[in-house]
N, C-alpha and C positions, 0 to 999 in steps of 0.2 A: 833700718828695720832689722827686727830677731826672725830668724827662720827657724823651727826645729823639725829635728827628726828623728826617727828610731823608736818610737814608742810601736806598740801592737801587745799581742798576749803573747802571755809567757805560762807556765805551769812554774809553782810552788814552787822554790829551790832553784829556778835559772836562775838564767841572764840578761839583761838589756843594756845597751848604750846609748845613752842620746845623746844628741849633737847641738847645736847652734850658734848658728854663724849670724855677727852681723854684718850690713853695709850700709852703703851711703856717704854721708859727707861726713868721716869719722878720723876727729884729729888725736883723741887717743880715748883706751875704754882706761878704764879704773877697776871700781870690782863687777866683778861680773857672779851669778847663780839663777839656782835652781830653785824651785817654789813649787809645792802640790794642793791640789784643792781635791778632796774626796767629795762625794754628795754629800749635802748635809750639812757638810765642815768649810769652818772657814779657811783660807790659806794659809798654808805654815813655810817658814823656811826649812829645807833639805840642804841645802848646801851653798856656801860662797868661796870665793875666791879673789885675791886681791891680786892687782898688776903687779907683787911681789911674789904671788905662788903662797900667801898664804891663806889656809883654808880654814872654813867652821863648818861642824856638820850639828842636824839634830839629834838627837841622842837615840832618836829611834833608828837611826841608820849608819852610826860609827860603827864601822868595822867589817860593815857590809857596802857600803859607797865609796866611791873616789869620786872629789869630780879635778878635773887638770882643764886649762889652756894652752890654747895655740894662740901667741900675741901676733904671730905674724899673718895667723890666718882670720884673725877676730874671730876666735870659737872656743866656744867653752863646753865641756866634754862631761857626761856624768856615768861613770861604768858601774851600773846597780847590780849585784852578786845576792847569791840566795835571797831570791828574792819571796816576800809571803804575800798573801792575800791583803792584808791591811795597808801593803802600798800601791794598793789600785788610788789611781785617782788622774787628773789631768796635770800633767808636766807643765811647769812655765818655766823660759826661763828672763832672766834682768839681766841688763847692762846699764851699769852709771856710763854716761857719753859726753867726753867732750866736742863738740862736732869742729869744725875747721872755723867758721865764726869764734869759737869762745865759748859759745853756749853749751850750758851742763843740760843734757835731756836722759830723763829716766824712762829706758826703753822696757817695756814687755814685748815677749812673741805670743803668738795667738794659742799655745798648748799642744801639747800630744799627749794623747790617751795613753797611758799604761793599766792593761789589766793581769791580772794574776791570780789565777784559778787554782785552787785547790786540791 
């Protein structure tokens, strides 16, 4: 399973970090990220990361986001900087999972609110 965390409000121009970690029967992740859904809007990607450290961001948030892993803590980390009002929405994040059978399962976590006021 994906846990997150760290989401809450922020005003215009913070900061947030969220976190999530998985566990279970996990014999290795792959890539792992971030996904938002606004009201209204469908899911978009924000950010991935592959079990090599390489990342892809969406264009609405290069140079304002990092996201980084911890392979040993299975956690994938996203540090949102100046942040605006148009990245309210609910956090997800994914992990592609090998689990200790063999089997690939594509995990989501249940989301964290990010809001950002004005």
């Amino acid at each position: 399973q994906l846990v997150e965390s760290g989401g809450g409000l922020v005003q215009a121009g913070g900061s947030l970090r969220l976190s999530c970690a998985a566990s279970g029967s996990i014999f290795s992740i792959s890539a792992m990220g971030w996904y938002r859904q606004a009201p209204g809007k469908q899911r978009e990607m924000v950010a991935t990361i592959t079990s090599g450290d390489t990342s892809n961001y969406a264009d609405s948030v290069k140079g304002r986001f990092t996201i980084s892993r911890d392979n040993a803590k299975n956690t994938v980390y996203l540090q949102m900087n100046s942040l605006k009002p148009e990245d309210t929405a609910v956090y997800y994040c994914n992990a592609e999972v090998t689990q200790v059978d063999y089997s690939g399962v594509d995990f989501w976590g249940k989301g964290t609110l990010v809001t950002v006021s004005s």
